[in-house]
NUROKOL-879741 format. One line per field, with one value per residue (C-alpha): residue number from 0; chain; x, y, z. Coordinates in pm, 1 decimal. Layout:
<fitors>
n = NUM_...
chain = A_...
u = X_...
v = Y_...
w = Z_...
</fitors>
This chain:
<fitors>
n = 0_1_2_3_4_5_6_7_8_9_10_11_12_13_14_15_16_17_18_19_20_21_22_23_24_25_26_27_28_29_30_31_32_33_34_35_36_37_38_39_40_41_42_43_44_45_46_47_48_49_50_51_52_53_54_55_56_57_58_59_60_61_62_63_64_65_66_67_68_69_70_71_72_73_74_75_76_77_78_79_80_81_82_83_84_85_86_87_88_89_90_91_92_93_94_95_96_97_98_99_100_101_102_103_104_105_106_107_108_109_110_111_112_113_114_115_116_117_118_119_120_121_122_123_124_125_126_127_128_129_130_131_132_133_134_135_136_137_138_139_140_141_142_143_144_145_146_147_148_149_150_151_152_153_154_155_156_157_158_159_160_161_162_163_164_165_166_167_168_169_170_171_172_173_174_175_176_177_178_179_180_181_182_183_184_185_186_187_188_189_190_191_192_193_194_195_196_197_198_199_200_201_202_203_204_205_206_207_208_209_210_211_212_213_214_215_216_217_218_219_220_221_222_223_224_225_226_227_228_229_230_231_232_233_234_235_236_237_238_239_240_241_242_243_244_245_246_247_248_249_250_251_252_253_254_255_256_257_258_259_260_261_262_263_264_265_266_267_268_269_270_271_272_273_274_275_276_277_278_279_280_281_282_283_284_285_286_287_288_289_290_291_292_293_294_295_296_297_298_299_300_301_302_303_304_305_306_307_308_309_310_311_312_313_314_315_316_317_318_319_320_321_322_323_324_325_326_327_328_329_330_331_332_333_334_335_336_337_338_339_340_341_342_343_344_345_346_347_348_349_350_351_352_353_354_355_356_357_358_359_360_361_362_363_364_365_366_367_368_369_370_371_372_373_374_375_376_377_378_379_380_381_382_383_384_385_386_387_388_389_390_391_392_393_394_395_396_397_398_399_400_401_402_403_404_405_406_407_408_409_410_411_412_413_414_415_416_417_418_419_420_421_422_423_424_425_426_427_428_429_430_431_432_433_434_435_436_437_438_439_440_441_442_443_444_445_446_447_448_449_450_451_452_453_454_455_456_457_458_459_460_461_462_463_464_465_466_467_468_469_470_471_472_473_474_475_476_477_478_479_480_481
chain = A_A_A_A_A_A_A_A_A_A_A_A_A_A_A_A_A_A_A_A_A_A_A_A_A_A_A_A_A_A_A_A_A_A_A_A_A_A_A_A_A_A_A_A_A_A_A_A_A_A_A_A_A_A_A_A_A_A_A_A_A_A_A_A_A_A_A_A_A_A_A_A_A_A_A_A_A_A_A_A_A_A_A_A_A_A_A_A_A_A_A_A_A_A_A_A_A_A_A_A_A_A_A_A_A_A_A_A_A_A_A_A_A_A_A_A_A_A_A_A_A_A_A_A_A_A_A_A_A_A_A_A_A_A_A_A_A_A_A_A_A_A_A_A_A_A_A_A_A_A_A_A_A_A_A_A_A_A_A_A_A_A_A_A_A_A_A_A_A_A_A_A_A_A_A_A_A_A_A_A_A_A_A_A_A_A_A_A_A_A_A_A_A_A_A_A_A_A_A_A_A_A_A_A_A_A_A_A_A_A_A_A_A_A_A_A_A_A_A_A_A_A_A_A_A_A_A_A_A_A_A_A_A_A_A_A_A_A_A_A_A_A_A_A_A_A_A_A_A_A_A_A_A_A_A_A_A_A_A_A_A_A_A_A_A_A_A_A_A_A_A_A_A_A_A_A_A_A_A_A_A_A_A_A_A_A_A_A_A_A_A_A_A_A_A_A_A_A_A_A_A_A_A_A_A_A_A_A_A_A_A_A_A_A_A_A_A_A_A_A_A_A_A_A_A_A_A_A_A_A_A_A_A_A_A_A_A_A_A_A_A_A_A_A_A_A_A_A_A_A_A_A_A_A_A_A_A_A_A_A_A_A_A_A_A_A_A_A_A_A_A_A_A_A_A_A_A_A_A_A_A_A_A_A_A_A_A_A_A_A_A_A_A_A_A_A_A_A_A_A_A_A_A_A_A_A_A_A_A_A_A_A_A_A_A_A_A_A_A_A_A_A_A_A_A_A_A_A_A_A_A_A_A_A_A_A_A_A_A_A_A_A_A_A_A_A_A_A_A_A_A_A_A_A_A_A_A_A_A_A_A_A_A_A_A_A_A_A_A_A_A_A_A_A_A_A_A_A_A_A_A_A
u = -6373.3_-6098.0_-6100.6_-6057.9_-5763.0_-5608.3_-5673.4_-5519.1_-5225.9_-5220.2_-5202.1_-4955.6_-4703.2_-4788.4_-4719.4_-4382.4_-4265.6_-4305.9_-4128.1_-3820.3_-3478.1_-3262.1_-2937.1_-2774.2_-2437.5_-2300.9_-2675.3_-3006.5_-3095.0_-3403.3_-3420.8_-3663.3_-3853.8_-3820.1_-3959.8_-3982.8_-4070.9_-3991.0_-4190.7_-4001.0_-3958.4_-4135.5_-4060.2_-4309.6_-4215.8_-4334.1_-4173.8_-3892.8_-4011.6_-4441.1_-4663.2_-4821.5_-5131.3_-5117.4_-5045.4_-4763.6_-4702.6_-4499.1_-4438.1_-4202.1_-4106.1_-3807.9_-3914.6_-3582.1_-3576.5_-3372.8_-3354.4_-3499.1_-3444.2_-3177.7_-3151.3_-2807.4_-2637.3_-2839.3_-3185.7_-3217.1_-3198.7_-3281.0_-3184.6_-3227.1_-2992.0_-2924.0_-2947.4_-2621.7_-2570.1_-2616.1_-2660.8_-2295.1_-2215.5_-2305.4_-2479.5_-2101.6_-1970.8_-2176.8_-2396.8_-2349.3_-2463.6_-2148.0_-2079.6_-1985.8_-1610.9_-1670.5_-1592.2_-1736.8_-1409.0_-1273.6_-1276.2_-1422.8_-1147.9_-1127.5_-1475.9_-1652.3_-1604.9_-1706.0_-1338.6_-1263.1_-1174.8_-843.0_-889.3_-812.9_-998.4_-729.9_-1010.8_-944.2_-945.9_-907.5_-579.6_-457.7_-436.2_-216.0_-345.7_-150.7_-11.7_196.5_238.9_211.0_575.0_653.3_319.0_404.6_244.8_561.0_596.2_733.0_1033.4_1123.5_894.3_983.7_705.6_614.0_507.7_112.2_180.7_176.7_449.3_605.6_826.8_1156.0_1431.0_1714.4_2020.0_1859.5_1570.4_1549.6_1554.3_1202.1_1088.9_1376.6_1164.9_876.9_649.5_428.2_109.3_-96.4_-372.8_-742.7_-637.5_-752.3_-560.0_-521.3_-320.0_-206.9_-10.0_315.2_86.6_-129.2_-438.6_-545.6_-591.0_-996.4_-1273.9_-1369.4_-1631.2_-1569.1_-1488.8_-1096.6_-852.4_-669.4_-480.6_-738.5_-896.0_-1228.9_-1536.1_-1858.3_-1713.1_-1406.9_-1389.7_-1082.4_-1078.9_-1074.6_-869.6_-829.1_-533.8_-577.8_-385.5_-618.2_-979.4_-1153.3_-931.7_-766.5_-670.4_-366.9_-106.9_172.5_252.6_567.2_727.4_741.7_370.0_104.8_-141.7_-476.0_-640.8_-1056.9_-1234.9_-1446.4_-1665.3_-1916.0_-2028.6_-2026.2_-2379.7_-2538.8_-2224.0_-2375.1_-2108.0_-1888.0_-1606.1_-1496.8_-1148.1_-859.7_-858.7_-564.3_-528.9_-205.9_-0.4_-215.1_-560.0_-661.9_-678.2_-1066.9_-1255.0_-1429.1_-1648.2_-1480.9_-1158.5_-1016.5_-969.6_-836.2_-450.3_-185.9_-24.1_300.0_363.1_712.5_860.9_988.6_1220.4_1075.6_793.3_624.6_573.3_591.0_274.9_400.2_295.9_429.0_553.3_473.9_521.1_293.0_279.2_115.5_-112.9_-155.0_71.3_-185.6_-157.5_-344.1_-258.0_-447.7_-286.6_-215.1_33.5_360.0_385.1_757.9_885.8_839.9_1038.4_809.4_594.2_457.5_456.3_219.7_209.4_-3.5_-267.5_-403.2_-793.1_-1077.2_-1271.0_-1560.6_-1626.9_-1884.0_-1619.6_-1591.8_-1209.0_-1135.7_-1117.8_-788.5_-668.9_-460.3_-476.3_-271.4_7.5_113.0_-110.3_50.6_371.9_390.7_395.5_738.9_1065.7_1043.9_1330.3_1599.5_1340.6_1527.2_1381.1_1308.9_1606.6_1623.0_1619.5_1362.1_1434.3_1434.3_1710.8_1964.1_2210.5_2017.0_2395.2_2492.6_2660.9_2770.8_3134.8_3114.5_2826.8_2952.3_3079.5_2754.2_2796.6_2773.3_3019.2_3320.9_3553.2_3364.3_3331.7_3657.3_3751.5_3421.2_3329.4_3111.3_3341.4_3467.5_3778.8_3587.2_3247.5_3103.5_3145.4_2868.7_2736.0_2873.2_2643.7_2345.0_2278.5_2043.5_2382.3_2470.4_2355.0_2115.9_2313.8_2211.4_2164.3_2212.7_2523.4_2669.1_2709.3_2885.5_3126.8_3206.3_3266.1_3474.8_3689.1_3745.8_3846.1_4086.4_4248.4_4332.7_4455.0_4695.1_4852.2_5023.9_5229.2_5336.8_5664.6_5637.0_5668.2_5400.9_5122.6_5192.1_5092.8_4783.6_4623.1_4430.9_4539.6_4309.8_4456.7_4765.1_4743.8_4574.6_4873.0_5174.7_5475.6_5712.0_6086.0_6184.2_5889.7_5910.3_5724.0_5356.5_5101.2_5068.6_4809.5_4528.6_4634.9_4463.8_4230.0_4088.0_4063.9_3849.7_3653.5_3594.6_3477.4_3218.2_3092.7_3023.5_2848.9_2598.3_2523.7_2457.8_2263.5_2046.2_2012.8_1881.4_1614.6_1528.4_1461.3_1204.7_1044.7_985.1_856.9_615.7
v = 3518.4_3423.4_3051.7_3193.8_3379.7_3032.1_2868.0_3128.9_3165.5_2772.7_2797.2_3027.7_2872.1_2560.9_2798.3_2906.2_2516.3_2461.2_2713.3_2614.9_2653.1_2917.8_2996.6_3337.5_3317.6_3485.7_3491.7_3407.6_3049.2_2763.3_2401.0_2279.0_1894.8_1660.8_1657.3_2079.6_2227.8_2555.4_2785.0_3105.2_3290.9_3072.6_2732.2_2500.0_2235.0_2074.6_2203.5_1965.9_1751.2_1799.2_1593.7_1298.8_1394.1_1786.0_1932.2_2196.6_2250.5_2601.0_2816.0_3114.8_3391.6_3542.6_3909.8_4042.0_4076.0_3887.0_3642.8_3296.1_2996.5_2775.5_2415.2_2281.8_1995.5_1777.0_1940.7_1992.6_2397.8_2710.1_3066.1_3323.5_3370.2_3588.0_3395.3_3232.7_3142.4_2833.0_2772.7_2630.0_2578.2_2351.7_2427.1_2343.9_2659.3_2875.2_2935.0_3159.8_3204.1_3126.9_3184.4_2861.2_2840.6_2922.6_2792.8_2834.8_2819.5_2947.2_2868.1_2947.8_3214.8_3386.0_3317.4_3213.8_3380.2_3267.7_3199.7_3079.4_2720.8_2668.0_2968.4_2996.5_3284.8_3461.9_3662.3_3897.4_3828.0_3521.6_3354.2_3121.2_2756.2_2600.6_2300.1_1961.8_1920.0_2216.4_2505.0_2828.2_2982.9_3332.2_3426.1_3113.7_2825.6_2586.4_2165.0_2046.2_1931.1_1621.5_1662.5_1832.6_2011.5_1750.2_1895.5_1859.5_2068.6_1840.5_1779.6_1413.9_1238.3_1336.1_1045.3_1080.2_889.0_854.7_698.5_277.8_54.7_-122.4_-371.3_-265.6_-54.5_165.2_400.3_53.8_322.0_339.8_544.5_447.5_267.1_354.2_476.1_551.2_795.6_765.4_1066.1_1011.6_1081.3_746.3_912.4_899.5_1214.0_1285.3_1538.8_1762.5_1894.7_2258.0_2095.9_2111.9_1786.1_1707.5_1378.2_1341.1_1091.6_951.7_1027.3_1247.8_1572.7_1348.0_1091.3_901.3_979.1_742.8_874.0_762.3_875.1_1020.7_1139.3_1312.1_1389.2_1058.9_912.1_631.4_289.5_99.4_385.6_397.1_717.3_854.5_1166.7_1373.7_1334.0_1557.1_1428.2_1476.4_1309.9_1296.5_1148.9_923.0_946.4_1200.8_1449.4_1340.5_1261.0_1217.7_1076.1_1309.7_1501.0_1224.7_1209.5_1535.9_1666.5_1790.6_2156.0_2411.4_2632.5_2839.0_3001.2_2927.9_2843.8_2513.7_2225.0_2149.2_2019.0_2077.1_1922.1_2133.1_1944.4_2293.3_2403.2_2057.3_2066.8_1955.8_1720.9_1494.4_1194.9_1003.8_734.0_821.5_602.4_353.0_225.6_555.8_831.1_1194.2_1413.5_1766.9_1974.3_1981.4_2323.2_2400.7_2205.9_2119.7_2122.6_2240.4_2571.4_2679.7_2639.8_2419.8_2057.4_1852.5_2156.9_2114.5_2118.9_2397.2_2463.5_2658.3_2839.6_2950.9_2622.4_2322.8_2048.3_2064.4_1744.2_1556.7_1186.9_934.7_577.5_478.8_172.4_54.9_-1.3_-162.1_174.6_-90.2_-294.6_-494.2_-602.5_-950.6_-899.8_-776.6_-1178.4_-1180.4_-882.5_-1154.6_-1448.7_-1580.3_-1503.4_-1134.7_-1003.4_-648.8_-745.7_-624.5_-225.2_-277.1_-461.4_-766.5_-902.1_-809.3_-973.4_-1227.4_-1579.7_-1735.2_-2017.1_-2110.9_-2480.8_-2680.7_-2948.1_-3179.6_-3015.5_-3023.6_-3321.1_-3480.0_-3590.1_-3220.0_-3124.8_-2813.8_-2750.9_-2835.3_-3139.4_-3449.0_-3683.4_-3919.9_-4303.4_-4322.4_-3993.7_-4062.6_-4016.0_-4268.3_-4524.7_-4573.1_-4579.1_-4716.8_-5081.7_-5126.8_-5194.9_-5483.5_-5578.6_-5556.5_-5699.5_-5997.9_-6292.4_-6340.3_-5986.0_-5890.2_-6152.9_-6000.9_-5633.1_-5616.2_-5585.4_-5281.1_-4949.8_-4808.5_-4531.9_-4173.8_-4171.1_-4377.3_-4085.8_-4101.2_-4498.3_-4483.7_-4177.9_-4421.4_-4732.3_-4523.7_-4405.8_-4706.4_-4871.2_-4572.4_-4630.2_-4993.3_-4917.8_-4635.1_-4730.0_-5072.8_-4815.9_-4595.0_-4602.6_-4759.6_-4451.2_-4300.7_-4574.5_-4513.9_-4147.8_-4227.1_-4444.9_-4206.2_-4162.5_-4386.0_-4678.1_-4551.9_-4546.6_-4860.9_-5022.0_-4878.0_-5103.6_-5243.1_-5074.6_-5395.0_-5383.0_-5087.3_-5252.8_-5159.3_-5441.2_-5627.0_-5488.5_-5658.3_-5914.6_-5833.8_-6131.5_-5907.2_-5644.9_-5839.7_-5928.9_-5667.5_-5492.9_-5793.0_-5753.4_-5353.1_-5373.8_-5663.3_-5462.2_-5143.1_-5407.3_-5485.0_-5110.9_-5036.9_-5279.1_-5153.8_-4799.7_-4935.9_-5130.0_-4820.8_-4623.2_-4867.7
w = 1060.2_1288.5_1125.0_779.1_876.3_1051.3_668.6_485.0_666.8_677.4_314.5_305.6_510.7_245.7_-45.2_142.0_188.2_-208.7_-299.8_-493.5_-285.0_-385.3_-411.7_-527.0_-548.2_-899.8_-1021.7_-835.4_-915.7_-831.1_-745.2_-986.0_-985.8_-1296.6_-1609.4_-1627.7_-1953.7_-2105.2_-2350.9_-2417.9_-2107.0_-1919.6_-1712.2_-1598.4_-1341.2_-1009.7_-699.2_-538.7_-270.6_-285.4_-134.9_-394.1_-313.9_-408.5_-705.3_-658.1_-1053.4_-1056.8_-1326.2_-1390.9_-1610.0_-1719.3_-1685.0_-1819.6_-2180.0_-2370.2_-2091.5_-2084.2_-1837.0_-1863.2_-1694.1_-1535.3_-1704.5_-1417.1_-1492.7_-1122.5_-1140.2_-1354.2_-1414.7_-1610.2_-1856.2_-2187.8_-2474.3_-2617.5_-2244.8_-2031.8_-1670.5_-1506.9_-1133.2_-857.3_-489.1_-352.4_-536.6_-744.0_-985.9_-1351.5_-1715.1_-1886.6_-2280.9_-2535.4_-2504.6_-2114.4_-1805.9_-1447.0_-1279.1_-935.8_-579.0_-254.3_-155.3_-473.0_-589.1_-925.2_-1248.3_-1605.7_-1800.5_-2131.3_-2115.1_-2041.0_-1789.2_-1441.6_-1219.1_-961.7_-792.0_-1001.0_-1365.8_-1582.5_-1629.6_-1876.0_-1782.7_-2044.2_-2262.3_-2399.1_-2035.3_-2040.0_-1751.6_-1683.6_-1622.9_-1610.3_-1788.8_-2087.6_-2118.9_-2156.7_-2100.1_-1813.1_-1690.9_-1837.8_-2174.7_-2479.6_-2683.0_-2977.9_-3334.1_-3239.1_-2966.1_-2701.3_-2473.1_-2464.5_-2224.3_-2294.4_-2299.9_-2004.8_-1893.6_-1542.7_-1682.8_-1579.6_-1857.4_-1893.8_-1666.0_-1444.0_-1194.1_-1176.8_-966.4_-894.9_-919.6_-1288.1_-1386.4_-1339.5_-983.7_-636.3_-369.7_-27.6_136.4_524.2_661.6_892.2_1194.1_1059.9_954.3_627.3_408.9_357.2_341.5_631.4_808.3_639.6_271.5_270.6_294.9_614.8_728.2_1069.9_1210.5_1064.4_1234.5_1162.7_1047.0_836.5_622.8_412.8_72.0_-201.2_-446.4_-804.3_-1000.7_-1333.2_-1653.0_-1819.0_-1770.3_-1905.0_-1685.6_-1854.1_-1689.8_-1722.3_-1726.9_-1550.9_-1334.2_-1339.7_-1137.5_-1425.5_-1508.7_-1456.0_-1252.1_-1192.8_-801.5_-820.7_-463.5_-553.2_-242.6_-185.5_122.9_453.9_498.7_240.7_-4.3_-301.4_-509.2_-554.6_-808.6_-762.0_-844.1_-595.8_-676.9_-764.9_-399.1_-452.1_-174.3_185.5_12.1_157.3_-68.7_-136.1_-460.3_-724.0_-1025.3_-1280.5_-1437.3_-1529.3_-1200.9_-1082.3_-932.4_-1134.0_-917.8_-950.0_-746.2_-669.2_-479.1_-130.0_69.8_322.3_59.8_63.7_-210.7_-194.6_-340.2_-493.2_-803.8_-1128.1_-1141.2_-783.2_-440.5_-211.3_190.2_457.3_439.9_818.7_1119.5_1267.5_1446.9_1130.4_881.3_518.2_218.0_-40.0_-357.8_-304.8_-631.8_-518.4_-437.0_-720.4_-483.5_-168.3_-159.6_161.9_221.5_221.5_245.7_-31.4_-52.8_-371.2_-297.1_-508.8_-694.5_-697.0_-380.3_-557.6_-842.7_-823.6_-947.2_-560.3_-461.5_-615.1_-462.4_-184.3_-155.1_162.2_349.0_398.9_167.4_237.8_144.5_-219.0_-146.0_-16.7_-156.6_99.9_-83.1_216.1_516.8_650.5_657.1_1009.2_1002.9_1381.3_1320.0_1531.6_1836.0_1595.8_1377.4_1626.5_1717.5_1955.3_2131.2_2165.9_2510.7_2680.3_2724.7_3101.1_3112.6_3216.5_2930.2_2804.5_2767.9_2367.0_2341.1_2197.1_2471.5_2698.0_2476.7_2461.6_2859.5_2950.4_3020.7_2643.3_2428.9_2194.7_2456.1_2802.4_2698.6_2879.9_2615.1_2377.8_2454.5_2066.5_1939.2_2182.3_2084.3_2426.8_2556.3_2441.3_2507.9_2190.4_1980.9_2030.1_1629.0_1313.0_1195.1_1593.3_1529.1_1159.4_1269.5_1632.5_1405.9_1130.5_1405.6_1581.0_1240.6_1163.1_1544.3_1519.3_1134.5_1242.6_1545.4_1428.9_1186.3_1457.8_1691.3_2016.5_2224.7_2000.2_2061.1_2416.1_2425.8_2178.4_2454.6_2690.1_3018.3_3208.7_2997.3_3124.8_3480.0_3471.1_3242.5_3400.8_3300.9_3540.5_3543.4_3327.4_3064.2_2857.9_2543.6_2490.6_2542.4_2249.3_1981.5_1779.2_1509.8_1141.3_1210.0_1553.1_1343.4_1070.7_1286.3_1470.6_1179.7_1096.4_1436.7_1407.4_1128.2_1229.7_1538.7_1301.7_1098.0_1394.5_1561.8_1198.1_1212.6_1619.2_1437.8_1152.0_1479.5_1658.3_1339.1_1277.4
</fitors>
């Protein structure tokens, strides 16, 4: 007796374990296995999650009349619903039998009603949510700033005289693209543990969003955004653990509701996006701002219906929406591949010329004069006057120039002395010779002529000279290069 008992409630607790999962928000609703079939008021399916080798086929009835089951646009749940009705909702909000031309639309501080499309729910009864991209102000639905109502109805971008000229500039951001967002604290904005958006760090209870910027609802590529456009922010990444719900929108949350999403585009914010100083851009509303909901350390993020110029800022990064796309090899190449976001126009180049860029005959002010400067060659012992005979002919004799430019400026100089000073007065060729000459040279009390100066032939010569010793310091250099 006692082991019959232990097998039936064995097979009860089985029974209990294939029953379908629940959920009864808004109206009471079943997780359901594939391929389910319906006959009237009756459903027929295999319970979610049974064992291959039992058969857990399930089937229930609509006792209501006038009700009959209805499947979810994913055929993975059923309720009962009156006819002219279909099942709407998700396990992330709720669940309803919504009329054609109806909307499950809401959020999870003022709940889930069934609107009219077009149809926002205030927690207390529907309200309009204007079409062709126009707002809700003052109870009328009216374009935005910056657009003028067009004879379909829709509202286009209205010309203005602060507008750039094409090609001039632009928002750099275009519809269809992926995007990052980092917060001035450095964490990027993402999905938490309780469903809402915060700028925290990443771990197991948050994750970064991926966030794809859209225009309209099919979310058209190649775009561009501008500040006066409405725009509409879907995460492309799913739950925490299990990364299911993905692509959901960034939902409307007036006045201290905390920014969250949802699956239904109707209820999605209406967000505007513009360039910020410092290569960032600012994320508001169209007709309302956005900021901070809570006085909290990493506060989340809700829509200030009173004030339309609040926005926060971000430092947006465009990201591949496909990490498998083989077009991400050419998203950099080398170099700072993070250079783009920014005008690096102004960065200044790195022009500190190398060791080998600077005159290699440079001196401080107070270093001791150098052999082949200038000044020394001329009181020093190397030079055409003083030289041992035959050491012009031998350039072992004479000390290797610092450089190839140091020996033409010494010879051009030297050429230029003995040129000038034959033209100038007696006293004056005195004072031109430097003051070692000088001391060495003093006349006697009955000689005040200057020693006599080179005859043209010298100078000829001289000249001839210089320029077979450049000749052969030339050919030293193409020695040592080889």
């Amino acid at each position: 007796m006692k082991n019959a008992q232990l097998s039936l409630l064995i097979l009860l607790l089985h029974a209990t374990g294939f029953e379908a999962k629940g959920f009864t928000k808004n109206v009471p609703t079943y997780e359901i296995g594939p391929s389910a079939k319906i006959n009237g008021n009756k459903i027929t399916y295999e319970e979610p999650g049974c064992d291959p080798g039992l058969d857990c086929t399930t089937t229930k009835t609509c006792s209501k009349a006038g009700y009959s089951p209805s499947l979810s646009e994913d055929k993975k749940y059923f309720a009962c619903c009156a006819a002219g009705q279909r099942l709407l909702g998700s396990p992330d909000t709720a669940f309803d039998c919504c009329a054609d031309g109806h909307d499950l639309v809401g959020d999870s501080h003022c709940g889930y009603h069934c609107c009219p499309t077009g149809f926002t729910f205030d927690g207390n009864q529907c309200k309009e949510f204007c079409k062709n991209g126009k707002a809700l102000v003052g109870g009328k639905c009216v374009c935005p700033k910056g657009t003028t109502e067009s004879a379909d109805g829709t509202c286009e971008k209205q010309s203005e005289s602060g507008d750039c000229d094409d090609g001039e500039c632009s928002s750099g951001l275009e519809s269809g693209k992926c995007y990052t967002f980092k917060g001035d604290n450095g964490n990027r904005l993402g999905l938490g543990g309780d469903g809402n958006y915060y700028a925290a760090t990443d771990g197991m209870t948050q994750r970064y969003g991926k966030f794809q910027l859209c225009l309209d609802e099919k979310c058209a590529a190649g775009q561009e955004i501008n500040p006066s456009d409405e725009v509409y922010i879907r995460d492309t990444y799913g739950d925490l653990a299990t990364g299911a719900n993905k692509n959901q929108w960034l939902v409307h949350a007036p006045n201290g509701v905390h920014i969250s999403r949802t699956p239904l585009f109707s209820a999605a914010g209406h967000f505007s996006i513009s360039k910020w100083p410092c290569g960032k851009y600012c994320l508001g509303g169209v007709t309302e701002g956005v900021g901070p909901a809570c006085p909290a350390e990493i506060p989340a993020l809700t829509f200030y219906t009173q004030d339309p110029q609040m926005c926060v800022e971000f430092e947006f990064t465009e990201v591949p929406c496909d990490i498998h796309s083989k077009a991400n090899n050419c998203i950099w190449k080398s170099g700072n591949q993070c250079c783009n976001k920014v005008d690096c126009k102004g960065a200044s180049p790195d022009n500190i010329l190398s060791d080998s860029h600077q005159p290699s005959n440079a001196l401080p002010d107070n270093a001791p004069p150098d052999n082949n400067s200038p000044d020394s060659t001329s009181a020093n012992s190397v030079s055409p006057e003083n030289a041992p005979p035959g050491s012009l002919d031998n350039a072992s004799n004479w000390e290797i120039p610092l450089s190839y430019v140091t020996t033409l400026l010494l010879a051009a100089a030297s050429l230029a002395l003995f040129a000038i000073i034959p033209k100038l007065p007696k006293r004056s060729a005195t004072q031109v010779m430097s003051p070692k000459d000088r001391v060495s040279q003093t006349p006697s009390p009955k000689d005040s002529d200057v020693q006599a100066l080179p005859e043209k032939d010298d100078i000829t010569q001289l000249s001839k000279k210089t320029r077979d010793s450049m000749s052969r310091y030339q050919g030293w250099k193409l020695v040592q290069l080889i």
